[in-house]
DRENPA-661737 format. One record per residue (C-alpha): x, y, z; residue number from 1; residue in one letter. Coordinates in steps of 0.02 Angstrom, whole numbers, plus 32768, in hexadecimal, padded with zeros to 4 digits. Example, Ala and Ser with C-alpha at 12.3 -4.5 7.8 and 13.67 -1.06 7.14 Angstrom:
BEGIN
px py pz pos code
8267 7F1F 8186 1 A
82AC 7FCB 8165 2 S
END
This chain:
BEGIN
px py pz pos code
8000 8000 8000 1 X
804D 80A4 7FDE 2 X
7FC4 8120 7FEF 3 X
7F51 8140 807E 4 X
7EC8 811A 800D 5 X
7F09 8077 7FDF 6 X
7EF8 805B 80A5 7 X
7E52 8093 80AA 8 X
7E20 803A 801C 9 X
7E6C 7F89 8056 10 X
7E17 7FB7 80FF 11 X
7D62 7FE2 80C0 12 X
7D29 8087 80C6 13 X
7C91 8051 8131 14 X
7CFB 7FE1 81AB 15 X
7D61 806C 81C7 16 X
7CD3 80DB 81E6 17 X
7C87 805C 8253 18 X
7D1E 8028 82D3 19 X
7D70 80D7 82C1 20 X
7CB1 811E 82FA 21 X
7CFB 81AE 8267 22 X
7C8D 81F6 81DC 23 X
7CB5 81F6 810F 24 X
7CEA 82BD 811F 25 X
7D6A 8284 81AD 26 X
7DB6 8205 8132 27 X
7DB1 826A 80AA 28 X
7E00 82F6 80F5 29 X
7EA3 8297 8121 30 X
7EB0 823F 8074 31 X
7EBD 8306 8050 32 X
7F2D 830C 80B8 33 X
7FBC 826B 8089 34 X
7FBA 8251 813D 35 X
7F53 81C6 81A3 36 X
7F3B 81EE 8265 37 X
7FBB 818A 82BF 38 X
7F4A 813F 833E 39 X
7EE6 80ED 8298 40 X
7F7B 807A 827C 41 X
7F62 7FF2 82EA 42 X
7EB0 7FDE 82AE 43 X
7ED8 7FFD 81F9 44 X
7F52 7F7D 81FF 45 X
7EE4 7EEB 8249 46 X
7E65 7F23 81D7 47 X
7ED1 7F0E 812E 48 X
7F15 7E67 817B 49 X
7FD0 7EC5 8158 50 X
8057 7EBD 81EC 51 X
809F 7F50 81CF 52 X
8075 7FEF 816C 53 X
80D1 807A 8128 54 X
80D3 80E6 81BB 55 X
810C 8184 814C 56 X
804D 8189 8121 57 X
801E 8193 81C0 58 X
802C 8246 8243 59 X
809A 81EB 82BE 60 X
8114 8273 8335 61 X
81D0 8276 82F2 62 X
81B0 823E 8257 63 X
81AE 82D8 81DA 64 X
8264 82F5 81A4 65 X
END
């Protein structure tokens, strides 16, 4: 996956919705963004079934150069 949307996408827009408790406007404005909120990634990875996701798409502390 190399895009937040491609997380999204693997995810399910309406799972995410539903265990995130987030609406489509919340989603759609960080895919506007590049950036996922970091405390999504845990979820997002169960939810794609994928270890380990590129955490450069994702607005984890330390991380911007």
């Amino acid at each position: 996956m190399k895009t937040p949307h491609d997380i999204i996408e693997a995810a399910g827009r309406n799972a995410v919705k539903a265990r995130l408790g987030v609406k489509d406007r919340v989603i759609q404005h960080y895919l506007r963004e590049g950036k996922l909120p970091a405390s999504w990634y845990f979820a997002l990875a169960d939810m794609t079934g994928q270890t380990l996701l590129p955490v450069h798409l994702f607005s984890f502390k330390g991380l911007d150069p």
